[in-house]
C-alpha positions in Angstrom: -11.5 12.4 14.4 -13.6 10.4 11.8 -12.5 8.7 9.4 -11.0 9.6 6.2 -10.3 8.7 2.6 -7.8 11.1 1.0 -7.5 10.7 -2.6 -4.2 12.4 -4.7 -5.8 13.3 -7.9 -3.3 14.1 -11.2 -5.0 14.1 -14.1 -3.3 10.8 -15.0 -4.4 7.5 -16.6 -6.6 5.9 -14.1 -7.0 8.7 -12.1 -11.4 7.6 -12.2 -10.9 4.9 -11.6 -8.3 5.3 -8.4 -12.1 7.8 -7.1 -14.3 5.0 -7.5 -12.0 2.6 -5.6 -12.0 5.1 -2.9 -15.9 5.6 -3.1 -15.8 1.4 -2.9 -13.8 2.0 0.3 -15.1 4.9 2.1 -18.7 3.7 1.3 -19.2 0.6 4.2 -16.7 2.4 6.5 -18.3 5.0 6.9 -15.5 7.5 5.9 -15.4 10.9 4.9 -14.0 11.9 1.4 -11.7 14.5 0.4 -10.2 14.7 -2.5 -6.9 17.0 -3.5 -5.6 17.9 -6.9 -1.9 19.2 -6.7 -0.2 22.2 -8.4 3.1 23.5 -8.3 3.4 26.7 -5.6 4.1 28.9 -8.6 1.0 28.3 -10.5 -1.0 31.3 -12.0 -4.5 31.8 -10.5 -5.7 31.0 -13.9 -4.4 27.5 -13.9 -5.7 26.8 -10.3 -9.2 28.0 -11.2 -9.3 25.8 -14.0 -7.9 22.8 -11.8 -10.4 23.5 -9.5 -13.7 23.4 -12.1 -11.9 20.5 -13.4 -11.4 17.9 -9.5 -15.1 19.8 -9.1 -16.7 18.0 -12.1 -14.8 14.9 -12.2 -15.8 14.6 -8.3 -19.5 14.9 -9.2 -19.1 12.5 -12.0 -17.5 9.9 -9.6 -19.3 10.1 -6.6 -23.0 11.5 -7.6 -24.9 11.2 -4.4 -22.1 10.1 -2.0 -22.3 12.4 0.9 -19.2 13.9 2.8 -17.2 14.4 -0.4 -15.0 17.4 -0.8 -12.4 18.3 -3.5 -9.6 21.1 -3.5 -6.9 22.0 -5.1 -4.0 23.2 -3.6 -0.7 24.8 -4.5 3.0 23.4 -3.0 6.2 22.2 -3.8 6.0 19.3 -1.3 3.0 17.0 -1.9 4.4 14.3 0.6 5.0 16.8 3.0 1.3 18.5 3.1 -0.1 15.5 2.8 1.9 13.7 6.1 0.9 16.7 7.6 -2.7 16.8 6.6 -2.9 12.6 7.5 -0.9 11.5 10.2 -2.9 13.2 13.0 -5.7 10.6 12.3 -5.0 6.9 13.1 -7.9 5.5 10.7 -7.1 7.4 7.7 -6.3 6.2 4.5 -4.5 7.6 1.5 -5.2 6.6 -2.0 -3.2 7.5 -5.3 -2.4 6.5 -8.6 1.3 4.8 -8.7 3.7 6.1 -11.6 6.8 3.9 -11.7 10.1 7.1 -12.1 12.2 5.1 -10.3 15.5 6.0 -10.3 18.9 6.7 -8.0 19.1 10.3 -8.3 15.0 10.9 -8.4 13.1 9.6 -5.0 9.1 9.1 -6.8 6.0 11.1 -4.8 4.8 7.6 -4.1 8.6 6.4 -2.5 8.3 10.0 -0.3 4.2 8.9 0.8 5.4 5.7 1.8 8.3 7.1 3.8 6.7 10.0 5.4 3.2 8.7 6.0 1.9 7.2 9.2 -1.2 6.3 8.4 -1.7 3.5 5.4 -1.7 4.6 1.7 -3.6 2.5 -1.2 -0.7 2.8 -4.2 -3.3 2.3 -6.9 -3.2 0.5 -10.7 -4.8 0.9 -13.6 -6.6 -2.6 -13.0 -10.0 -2.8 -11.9 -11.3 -4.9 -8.9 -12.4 -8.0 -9.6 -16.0 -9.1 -8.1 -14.4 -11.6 -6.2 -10.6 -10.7 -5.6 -7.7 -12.3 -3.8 -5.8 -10.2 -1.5 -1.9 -10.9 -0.5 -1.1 -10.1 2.8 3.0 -10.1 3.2 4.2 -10.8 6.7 8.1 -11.0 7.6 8.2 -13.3 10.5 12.3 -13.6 10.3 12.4 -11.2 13.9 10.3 -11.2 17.3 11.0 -7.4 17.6 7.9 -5.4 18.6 8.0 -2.9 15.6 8.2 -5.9 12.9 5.5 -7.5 15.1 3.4 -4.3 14.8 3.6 -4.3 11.0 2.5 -7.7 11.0 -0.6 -6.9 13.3 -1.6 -4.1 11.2 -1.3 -5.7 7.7 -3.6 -8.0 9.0 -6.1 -5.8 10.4 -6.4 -3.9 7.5 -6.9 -7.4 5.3 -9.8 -8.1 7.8 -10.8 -4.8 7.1 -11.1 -5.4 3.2 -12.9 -8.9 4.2 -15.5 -7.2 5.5 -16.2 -4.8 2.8 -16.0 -7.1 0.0 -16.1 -10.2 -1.1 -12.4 -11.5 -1.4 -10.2 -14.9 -0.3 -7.2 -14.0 1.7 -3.2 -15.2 0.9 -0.5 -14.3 2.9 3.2 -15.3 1.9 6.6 -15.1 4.0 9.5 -15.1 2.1 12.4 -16.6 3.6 15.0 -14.4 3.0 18.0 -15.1 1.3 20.7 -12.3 0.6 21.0 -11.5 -2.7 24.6 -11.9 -3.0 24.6 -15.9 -1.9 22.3 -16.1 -4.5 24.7 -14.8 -7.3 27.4 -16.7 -6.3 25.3 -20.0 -6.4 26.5 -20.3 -2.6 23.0 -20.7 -1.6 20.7 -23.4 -3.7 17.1 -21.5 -3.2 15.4 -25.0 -3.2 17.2 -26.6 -1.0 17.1 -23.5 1.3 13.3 -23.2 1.0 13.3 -27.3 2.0 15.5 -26.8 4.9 13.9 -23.8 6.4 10.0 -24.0 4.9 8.3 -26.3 8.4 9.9 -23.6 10.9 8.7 -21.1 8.7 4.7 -22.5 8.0 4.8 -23.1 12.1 5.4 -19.3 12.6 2.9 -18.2 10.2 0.4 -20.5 11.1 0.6 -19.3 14.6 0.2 -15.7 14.0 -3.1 -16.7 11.6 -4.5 -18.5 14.2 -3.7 -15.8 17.0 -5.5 -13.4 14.7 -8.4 -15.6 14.3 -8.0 -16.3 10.4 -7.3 -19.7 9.7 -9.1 -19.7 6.6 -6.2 -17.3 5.1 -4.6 -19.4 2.5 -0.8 -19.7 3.5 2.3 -19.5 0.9 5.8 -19.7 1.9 8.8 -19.1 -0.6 12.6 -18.2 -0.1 14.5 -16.1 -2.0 14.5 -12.2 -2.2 11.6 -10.7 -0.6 11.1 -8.1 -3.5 11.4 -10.6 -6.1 9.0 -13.6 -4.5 6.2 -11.2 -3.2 6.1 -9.9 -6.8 6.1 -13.6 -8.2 3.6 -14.8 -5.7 1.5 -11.9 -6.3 1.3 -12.8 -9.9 0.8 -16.6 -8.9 -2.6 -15.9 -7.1 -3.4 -13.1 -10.1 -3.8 -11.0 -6.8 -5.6 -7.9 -6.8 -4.6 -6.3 -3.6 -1.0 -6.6 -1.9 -1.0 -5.5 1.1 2.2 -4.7 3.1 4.5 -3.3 6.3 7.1 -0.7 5.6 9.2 1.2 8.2 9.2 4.2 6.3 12.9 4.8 6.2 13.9 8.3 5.1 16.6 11.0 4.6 20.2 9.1 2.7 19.2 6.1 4.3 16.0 6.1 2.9 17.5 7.2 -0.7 20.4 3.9 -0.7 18.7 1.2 1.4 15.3 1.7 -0.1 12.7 -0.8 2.2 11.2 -4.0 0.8 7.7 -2.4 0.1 9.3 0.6 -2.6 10.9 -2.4 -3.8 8.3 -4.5 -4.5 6.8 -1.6 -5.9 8.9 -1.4 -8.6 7.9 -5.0 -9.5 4.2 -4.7 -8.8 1.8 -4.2 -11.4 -1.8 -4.4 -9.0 -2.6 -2.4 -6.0 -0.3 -2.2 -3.3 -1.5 -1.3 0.4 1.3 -0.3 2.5 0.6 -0.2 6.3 3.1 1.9 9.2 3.8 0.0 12.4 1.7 3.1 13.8 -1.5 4.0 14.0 -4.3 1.8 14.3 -4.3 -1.8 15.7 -6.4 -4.7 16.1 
């Protein structure tokens, strides 16, 4: 199977822009385009018709003469669902949708549910455009040796070589120390002193896994605190563009009350967040 670019289209703020940062993607990969314009199951055949004149035009607009483009709308009451299904058969696909911040307790987001249920990686995009010359983020937790945590590493940093070589961008990556929340309330835990005692273990690790990965040119950050909260700050440090991210894609009540560090950062984040699965391809 080729590749493919699948964007989410929904009518919202940004939702042009979110097609031509796909076209900017698919374009030197090589990749097919699809994109898909959900409506509930319910809808009358009046409303999908005019859905479907409307992704048709917009599509046009967006991509002109871009070949291997298609665009359909389709009617369900599961969008994460469809969409895993559609997807995860393909290791080198890619998902790409506008991010609407709904968070809540009682109300899991379509965005939480893609990132749970997806295998393959998925582009949560912001209404900010790509700068000429952009810095990427790549978060790495290096705080276990286990091969799944290993594997999100691996892929977060295939898929920042992947954006190297398709445009022209300077490369971060930050590992947070992590500090539980809860020391940090109760002033048990001083986050400087922490970061002091822990920080030349911490830059050994991660300059070993650059260097296995052949990218010692990768700009290196480390920071202590928690991981939600310093990725965000970093993030907004570097004025990055791009954060790209592992996420083990918890789901069902555990999913729902122990909600993963890349929905959390999420919440935070106001650029682009790519979140990679410890599936699918690898360097």
């Amino acid at each position: 199977m080729g590749k493919l670019v699948l964007v989410i289209s929904d009518e919202e703020k940004g939702e042009s822009l979110a097609l031509n940062k796909a076209k900017s993607i698919a374009a030197p990969l090589k990749a097919d385009v699809q994109v898909v314009r959900f409506l509930p199951q319910d809808c009358s055949d009046s409303t999908k018709q005019s859905a479907t004149q409307s992704i048709g035009k917009l599509v046009h607009t967006v991509f002109n003469e871009f070949g291997h483009v298609t665009s359909e709308v389709v009617s369900t009451d599961s969008i994460p669902s469809w969409v895993a299904v559609h997807c995860n058969a393909g290791d080198d696909n890619l998902v790409v949708k506008t991010g609407h911040r709904s968070e809540s307790l009682l109300h899991t987001p379509t965005d939480w549910e893609l990132i749970r249920q997806l295998n393959c990686p998925i582009l949560i995009s912001s209404n900010q455009k790509w700068k000429s010359s952009a810095n990427i983020l790549i978060a790495l937790d290096l705080s276990t040796d286990e091969p799944e945590q290993r594997g999100l590493n691996a892929h977060a940093l295939y898929w920042a070589q992947q954006w190297q070589s398709i445009s022209d961008c300077q490369l971060h990556a930050v590992y947070s120390i992590p500090i539980p929340a809860p020391l940090l309330a109760l002033d048990i835990v001083e986050q400087r002193d922490y970061l002091r005692t822990h920080e030349p273990e911490a830059n050994k690790k991660l300059s070993a896994l650059l260097k296995e990965f052949n990218m010692t040119d990768v700009t290196p950050h480390i920071l202590a605190g928690v991981p939600n909260k310093t990725i965000s700050h970093i993030a907004d440090e570097i004025k990055a563009d791009l954060v790209i991210i592992g996420s083990m894609g918890r789901t069902g009540v555990k999913g729902l009350l122990n909600k993963n560090t890349a929905e959390k950062v999420l919440h935070h984040l106001r650029t682009d967040m790519l979140v990679v699965k410890p599936t699918g391809i690898a360097p």
